[in-house]
mmJSON file of the N, C-alpha and C atoms, coordinates in Angstrom:
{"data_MODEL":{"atom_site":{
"group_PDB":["ATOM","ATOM","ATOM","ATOM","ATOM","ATOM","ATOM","ATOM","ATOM","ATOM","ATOM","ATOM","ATOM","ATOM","ATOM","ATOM","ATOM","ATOM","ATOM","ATOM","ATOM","ATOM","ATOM","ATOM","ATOM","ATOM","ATOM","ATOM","ATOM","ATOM","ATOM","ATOM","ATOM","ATOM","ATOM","ATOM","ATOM","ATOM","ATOM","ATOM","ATOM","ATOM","ATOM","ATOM","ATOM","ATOM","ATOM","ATOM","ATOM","ATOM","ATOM","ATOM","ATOM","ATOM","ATOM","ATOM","ATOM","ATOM","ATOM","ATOM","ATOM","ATOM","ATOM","ATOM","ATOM","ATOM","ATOM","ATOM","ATOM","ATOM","ATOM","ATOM","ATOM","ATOM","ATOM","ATOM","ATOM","ATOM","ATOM","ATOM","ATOM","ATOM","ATOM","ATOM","ATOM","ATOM","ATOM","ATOM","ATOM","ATOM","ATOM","ATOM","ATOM","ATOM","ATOM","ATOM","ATOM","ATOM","ATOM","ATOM","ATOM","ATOM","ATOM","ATOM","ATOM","ATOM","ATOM","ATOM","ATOM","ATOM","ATOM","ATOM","ATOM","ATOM","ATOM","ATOM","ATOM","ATOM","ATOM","ATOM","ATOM","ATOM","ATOM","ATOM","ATOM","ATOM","ATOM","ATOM","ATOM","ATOM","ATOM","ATOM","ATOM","ATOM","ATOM","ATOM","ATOM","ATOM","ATOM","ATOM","ATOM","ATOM","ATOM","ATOM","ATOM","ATOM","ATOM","ATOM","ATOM","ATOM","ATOM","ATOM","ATOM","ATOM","ATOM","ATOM","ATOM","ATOM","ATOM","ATOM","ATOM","ATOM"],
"id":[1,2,3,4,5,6,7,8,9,10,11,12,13,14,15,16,17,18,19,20,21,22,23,24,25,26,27,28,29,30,31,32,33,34,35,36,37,38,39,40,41,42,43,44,45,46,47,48,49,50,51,52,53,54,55,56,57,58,59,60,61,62,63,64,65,66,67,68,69,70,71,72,73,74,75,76,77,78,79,80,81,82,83,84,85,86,87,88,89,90,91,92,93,94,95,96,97,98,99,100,101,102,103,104,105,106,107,108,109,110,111,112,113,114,115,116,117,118,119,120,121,122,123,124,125,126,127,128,129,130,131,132,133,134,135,136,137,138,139,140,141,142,143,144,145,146,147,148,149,150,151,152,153,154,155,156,157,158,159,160,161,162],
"type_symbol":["N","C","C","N","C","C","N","C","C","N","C","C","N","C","C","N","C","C","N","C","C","N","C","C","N","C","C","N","C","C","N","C","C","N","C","C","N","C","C","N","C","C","N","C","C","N","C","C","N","C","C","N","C","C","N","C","C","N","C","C","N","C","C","N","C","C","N","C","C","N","C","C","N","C","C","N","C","C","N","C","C","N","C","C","N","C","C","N","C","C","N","C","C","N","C","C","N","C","C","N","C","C","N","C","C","N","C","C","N","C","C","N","C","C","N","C","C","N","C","C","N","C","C","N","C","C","N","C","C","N","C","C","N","C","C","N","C","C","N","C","C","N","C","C","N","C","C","N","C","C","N","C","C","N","C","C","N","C","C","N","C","C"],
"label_atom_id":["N","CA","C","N","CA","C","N","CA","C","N","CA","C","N","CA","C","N","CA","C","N","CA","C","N","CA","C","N","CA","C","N","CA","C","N","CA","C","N","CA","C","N","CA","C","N","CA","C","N","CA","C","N","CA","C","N","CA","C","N","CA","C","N","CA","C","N","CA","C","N","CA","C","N","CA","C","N","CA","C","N","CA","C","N","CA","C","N","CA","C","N","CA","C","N","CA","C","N","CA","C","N","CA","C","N","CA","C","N","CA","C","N","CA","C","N","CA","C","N","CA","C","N","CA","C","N","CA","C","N","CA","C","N","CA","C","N","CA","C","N","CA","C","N","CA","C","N","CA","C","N","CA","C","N","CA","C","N","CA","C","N","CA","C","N","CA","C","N","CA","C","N","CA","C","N","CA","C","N","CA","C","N","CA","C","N","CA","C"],
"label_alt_id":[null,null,null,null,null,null,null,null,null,null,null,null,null,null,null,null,null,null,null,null,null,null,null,null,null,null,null,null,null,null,null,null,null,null,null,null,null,null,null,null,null,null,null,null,null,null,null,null,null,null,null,null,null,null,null,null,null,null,null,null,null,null,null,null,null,null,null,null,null,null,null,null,null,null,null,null,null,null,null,null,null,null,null,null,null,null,null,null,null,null,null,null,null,null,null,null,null,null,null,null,null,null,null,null,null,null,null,null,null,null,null,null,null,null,null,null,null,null,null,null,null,null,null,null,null,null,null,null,null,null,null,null,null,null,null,null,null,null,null,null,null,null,null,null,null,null,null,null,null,null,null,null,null,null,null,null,null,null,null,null,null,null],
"label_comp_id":["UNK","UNK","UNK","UNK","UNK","UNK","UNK","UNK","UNK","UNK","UNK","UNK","UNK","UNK","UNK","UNK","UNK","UNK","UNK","UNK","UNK","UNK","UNK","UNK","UNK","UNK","UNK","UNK","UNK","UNK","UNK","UNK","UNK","UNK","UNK","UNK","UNK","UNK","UNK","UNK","UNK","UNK","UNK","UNK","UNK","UNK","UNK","UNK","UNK","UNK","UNK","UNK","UNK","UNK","UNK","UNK","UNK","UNK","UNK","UNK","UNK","UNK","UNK","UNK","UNK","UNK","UNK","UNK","UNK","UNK","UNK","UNK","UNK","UNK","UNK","UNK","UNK","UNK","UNK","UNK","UNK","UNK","UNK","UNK","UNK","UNK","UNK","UNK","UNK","UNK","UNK","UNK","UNK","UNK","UNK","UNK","UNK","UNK","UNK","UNK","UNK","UNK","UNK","UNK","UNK","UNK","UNK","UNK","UNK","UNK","UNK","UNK","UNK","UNK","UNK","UNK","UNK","UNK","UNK","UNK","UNK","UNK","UNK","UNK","UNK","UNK","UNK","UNK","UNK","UNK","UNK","UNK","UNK","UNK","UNK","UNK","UNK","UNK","UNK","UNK","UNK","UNK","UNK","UNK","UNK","UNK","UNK","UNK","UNK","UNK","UNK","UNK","UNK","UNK","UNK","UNK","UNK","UNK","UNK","UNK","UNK","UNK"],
"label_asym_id":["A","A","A","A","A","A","A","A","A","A","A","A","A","A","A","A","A","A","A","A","A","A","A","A","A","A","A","A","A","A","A","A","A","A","A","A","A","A","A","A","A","A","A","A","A","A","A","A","A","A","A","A","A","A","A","A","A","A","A","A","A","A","A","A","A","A","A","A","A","A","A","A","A","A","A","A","A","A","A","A","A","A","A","A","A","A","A","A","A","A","A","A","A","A","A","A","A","A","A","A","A","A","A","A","A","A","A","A","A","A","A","A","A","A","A","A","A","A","A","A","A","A","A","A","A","A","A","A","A","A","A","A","A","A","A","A","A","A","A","A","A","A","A","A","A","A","A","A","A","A","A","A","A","A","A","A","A","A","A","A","A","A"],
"label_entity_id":["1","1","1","1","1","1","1","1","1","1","1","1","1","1","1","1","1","1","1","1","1","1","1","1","1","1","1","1","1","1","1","1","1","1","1","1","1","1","1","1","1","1","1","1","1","1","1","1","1","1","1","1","1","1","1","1","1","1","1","1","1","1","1","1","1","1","1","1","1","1","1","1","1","1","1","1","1","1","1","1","1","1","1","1","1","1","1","1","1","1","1","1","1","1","1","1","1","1","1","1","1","1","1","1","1","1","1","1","1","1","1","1","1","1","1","1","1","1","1","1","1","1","1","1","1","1","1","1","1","1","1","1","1","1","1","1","1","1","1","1","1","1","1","1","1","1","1","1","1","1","1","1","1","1","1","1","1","1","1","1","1","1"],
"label_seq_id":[1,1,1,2,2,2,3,3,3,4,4,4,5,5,5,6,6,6,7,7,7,8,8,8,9,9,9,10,10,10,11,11,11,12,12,12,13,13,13,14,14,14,15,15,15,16,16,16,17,17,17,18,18,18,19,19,19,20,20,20,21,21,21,22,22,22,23,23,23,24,24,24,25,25,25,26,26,26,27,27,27,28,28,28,29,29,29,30,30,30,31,31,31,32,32,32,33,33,33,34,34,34,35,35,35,36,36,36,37,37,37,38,38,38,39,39,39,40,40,40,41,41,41,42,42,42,43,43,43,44,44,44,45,45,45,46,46,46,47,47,47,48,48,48,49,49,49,50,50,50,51,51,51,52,52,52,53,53,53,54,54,54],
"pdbx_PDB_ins_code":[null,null,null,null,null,null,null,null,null,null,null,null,null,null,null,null,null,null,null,null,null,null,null,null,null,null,null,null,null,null,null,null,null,null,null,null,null,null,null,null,null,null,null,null,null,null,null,null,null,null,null,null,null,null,null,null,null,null,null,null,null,null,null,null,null,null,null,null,null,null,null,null,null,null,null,null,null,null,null,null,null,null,null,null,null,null,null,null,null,null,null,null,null,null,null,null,null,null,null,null,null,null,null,null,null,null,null,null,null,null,null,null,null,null,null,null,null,null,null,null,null,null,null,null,null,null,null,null,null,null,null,null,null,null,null,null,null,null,null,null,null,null,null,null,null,null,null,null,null,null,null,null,null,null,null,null,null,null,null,null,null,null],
"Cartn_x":[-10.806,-10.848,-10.834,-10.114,-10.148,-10.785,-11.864,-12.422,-11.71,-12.441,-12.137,-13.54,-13.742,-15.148,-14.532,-14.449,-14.421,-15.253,-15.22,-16.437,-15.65,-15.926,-14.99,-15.999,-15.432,-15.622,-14.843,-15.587,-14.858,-14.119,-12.884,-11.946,-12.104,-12.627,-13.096,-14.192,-14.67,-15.552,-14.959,-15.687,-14.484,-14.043,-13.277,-12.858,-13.405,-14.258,-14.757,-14.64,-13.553,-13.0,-13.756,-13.947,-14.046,-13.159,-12.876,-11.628,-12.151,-11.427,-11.722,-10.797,-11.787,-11.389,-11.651,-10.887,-11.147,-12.954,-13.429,-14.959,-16.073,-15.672,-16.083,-15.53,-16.395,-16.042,-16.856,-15.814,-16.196,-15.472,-16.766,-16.278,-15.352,-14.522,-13.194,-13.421,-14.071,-13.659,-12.3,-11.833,-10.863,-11.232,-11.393,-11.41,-10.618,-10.273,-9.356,-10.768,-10.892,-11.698,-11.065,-11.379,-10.692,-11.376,-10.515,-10.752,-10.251,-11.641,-11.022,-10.581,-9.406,-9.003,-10.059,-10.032,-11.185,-10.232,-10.924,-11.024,-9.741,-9.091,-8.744,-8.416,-8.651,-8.687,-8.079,-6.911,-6.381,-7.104,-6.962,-7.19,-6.145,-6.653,-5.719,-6.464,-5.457,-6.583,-6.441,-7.093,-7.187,-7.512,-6.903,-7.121,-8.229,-9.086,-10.383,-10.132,-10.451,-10.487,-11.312,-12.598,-13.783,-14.274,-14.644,-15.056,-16.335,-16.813,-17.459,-18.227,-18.868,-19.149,-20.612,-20.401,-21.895,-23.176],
"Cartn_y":[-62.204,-62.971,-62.007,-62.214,-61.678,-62.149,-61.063,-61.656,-60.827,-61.912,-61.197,-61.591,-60.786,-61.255,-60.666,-62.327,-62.59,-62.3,-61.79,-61.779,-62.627,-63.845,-63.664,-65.237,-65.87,-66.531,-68.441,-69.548,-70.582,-70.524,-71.349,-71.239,-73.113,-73.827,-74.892,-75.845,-76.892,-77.418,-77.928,-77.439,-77.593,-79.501,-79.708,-81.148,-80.994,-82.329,-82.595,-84.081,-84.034,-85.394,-85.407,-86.456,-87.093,-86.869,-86.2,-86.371,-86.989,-87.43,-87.771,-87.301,-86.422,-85.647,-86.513,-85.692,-86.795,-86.563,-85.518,-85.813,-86.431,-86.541,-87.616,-87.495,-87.234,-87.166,-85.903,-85.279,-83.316,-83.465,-83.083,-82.951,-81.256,-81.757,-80.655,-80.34,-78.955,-78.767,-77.836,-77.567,-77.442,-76.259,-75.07,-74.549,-73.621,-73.159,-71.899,-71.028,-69.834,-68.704,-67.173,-66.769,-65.862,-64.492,-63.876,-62.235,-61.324,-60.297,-59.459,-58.081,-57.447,-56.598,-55.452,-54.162,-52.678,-51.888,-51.589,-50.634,-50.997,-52.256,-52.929,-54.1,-54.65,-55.62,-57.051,-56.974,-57.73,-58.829,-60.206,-60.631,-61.405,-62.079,-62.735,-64.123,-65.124,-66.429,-67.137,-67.27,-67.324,-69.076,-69.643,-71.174,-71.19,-71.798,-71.597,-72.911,-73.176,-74.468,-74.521,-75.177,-75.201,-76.608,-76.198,-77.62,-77.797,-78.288,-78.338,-80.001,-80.031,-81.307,-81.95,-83.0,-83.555,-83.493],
"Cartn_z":[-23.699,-24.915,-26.099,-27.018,-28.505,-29.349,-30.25,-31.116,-32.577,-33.603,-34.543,-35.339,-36.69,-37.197,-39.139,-39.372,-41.144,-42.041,-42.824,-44.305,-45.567,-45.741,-47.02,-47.976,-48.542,-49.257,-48.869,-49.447,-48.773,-50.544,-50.199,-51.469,-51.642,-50.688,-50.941,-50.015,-50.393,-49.082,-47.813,-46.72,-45.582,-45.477,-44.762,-44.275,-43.115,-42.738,-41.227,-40.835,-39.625,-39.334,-37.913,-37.06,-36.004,-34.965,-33.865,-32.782,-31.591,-31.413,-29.697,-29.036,-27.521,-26.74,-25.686,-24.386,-22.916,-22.409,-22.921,-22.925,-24.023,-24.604,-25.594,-27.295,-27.771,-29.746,-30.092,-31.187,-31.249,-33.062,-33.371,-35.003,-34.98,-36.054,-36.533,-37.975,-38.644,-39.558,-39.865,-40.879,-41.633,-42.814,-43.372,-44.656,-44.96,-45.752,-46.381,-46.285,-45.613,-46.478,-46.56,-48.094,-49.046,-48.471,-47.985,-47.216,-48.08,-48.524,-49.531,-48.788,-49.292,-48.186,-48.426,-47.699,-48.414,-49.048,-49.88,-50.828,-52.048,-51.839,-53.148,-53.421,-54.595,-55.014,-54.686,-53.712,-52.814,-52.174,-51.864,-51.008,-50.262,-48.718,-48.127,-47.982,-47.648,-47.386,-46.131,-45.364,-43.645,-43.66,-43.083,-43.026,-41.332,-42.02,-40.116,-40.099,-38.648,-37.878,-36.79,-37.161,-36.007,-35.778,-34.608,-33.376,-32.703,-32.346,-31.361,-31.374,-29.943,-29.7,-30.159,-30.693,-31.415,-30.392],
"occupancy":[1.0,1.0,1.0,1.0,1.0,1.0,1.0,1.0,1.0,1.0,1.0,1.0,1.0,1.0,1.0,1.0,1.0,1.0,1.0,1.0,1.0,1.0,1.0,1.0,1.0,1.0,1.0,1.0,1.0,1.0,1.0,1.0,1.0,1.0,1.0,1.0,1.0,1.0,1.0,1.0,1.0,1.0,1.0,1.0,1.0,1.0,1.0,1.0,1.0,1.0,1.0,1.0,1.0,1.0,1.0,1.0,1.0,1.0,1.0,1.0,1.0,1.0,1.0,1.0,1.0,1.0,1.0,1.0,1.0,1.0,1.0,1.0,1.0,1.0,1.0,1.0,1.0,1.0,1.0,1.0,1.0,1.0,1.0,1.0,1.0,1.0,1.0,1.0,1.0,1.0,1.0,1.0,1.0,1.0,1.0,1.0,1.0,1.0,1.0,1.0,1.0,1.0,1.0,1.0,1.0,1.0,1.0,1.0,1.0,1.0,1.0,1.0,1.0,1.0,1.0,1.0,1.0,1.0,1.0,1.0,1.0,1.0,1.0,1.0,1.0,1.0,1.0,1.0,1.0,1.0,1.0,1.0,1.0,1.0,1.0,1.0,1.0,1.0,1.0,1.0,1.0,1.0,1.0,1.0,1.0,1.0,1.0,1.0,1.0,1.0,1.0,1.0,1.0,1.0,1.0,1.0,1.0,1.0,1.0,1.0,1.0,1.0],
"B_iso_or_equiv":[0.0,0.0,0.0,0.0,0.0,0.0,0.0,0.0,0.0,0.0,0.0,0.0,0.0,0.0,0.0,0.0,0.0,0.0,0.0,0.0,0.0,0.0,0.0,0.0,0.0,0.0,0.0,0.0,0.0,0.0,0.0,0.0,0.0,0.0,0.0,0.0,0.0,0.0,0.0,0.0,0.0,0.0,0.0,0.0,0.0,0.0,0.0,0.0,0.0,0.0,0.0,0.0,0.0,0.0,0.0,0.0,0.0,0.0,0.0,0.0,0.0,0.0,0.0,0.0,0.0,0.0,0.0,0.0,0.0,0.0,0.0,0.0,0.0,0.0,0.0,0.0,0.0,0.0,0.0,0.0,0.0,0.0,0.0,0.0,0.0,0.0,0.0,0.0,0.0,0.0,0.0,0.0,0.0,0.0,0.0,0.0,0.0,0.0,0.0,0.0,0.0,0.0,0.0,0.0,0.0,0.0,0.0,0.0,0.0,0.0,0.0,0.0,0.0,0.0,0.0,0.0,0.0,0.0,0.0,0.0,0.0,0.0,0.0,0.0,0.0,0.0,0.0,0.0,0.0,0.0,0.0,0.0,0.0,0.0,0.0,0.0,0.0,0.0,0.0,0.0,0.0,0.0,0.0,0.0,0.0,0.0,0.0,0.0,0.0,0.0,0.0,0.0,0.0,0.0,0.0,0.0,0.0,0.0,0.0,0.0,0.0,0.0],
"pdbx_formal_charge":[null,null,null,null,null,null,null,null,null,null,null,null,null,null,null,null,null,null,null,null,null,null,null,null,null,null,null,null,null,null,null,null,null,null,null,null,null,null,null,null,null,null,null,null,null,null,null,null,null,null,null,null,null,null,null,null,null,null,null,null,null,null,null,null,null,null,null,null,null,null,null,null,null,null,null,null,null,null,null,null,null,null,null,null,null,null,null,null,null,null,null,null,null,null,null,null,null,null,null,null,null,null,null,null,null,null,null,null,null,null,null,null,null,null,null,null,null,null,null,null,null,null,null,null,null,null,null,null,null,null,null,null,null,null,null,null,null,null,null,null,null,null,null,null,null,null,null,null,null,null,null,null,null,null,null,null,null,null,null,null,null,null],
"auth_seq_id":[1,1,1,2,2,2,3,3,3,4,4,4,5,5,5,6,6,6,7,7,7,8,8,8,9,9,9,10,10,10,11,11,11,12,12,12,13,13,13,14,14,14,15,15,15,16,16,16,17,17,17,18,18,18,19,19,19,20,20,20,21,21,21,22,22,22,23,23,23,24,24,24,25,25,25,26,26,26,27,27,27,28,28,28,29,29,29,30,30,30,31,31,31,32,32,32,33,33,33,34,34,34,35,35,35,36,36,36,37,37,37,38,38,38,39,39,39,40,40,40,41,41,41,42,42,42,43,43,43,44,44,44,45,45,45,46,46,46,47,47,47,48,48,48,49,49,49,50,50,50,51,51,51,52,52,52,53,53,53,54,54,54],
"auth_comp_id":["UNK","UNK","UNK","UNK","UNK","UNK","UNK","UNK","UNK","UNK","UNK","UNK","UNK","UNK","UNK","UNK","UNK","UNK","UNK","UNK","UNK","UNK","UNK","UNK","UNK","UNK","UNK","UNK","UNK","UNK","UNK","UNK","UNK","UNK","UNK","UNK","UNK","UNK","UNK","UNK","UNK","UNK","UNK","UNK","UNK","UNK","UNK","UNK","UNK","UNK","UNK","UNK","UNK","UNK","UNK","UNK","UNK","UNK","UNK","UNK","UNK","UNK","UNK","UNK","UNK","UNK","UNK","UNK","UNK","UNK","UNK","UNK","UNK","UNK","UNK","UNK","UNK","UNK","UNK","UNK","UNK","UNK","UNK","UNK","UNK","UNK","UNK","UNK","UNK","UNK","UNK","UNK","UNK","UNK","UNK","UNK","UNK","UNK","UNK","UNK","UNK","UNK","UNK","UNK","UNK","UNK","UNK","UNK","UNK","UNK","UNK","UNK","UNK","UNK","UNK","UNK","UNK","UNK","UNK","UNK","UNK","UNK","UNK","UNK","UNK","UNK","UNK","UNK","UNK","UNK","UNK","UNK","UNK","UNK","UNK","UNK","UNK","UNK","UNK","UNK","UNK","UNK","UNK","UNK","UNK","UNK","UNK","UNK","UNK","UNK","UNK","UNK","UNK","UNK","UNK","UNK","UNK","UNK","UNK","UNK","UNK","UNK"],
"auth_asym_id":["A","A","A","A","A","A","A","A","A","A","A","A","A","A","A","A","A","A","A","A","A","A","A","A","A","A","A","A","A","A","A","A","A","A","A","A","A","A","A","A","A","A","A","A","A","A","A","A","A","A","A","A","A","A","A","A","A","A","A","A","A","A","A","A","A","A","A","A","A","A","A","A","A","A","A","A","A","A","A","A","A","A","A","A","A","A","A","A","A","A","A","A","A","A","A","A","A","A","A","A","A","A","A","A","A","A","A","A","A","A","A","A","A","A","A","A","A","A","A","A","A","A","A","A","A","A","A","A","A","A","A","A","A","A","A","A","A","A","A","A","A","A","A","A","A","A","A","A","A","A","A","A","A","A","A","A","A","A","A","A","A","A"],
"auth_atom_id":["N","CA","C","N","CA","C","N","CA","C","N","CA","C","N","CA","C","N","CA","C","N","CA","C","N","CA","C","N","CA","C","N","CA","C","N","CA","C","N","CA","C","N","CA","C","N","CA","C","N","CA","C","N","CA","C","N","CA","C","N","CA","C","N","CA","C","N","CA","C","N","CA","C","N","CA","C","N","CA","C","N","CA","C","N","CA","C","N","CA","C","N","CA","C","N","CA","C","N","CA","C","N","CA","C","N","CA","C","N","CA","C","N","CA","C","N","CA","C","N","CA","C","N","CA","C","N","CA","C","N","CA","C","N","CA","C","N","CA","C","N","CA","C","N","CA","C","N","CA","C","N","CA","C","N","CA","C","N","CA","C","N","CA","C","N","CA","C","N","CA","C","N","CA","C","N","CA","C","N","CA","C","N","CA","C","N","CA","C"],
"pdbx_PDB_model_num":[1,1,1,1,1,1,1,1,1,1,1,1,1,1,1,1,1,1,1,1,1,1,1,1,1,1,1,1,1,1,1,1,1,1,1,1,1,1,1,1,1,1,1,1,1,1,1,1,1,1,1,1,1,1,1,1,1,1,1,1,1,1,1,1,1,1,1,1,1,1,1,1,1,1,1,1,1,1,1,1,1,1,1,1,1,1,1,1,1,1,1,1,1,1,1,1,1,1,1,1,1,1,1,1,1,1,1,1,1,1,1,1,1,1,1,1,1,1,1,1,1,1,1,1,1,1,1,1,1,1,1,1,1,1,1,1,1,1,1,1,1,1,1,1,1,1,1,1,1,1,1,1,1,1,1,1,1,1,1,1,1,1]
}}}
């Protein structure tokens, strides 16, 4: 498995919808967060998408 590990900022409040999976219902958020690159002023903006089950 690959990881990776973000520092950044949310660029807005995430969206969290309802899904239904074949094991039951698993909230989905949604956010842009703003990754500043090192050592200049740059950033990039990474769209996250997280899950898990209620």
């Amino acid at each position: 498995m690959n990881t990776i590990v973000l520092m950044g900022r949310l660029a807005r409040d995430p969206e969290t919808k309802l899904a239904s999976t074949q094991k039951g219902k698993t909230k989905v958020s949604r956010f842009p967060l703003v990754v500043k690159r090192n050592r200049t002023s740059k950033a990039f903006v990474v769209m996250i998408t997280a899950y898990g089950m209620l």
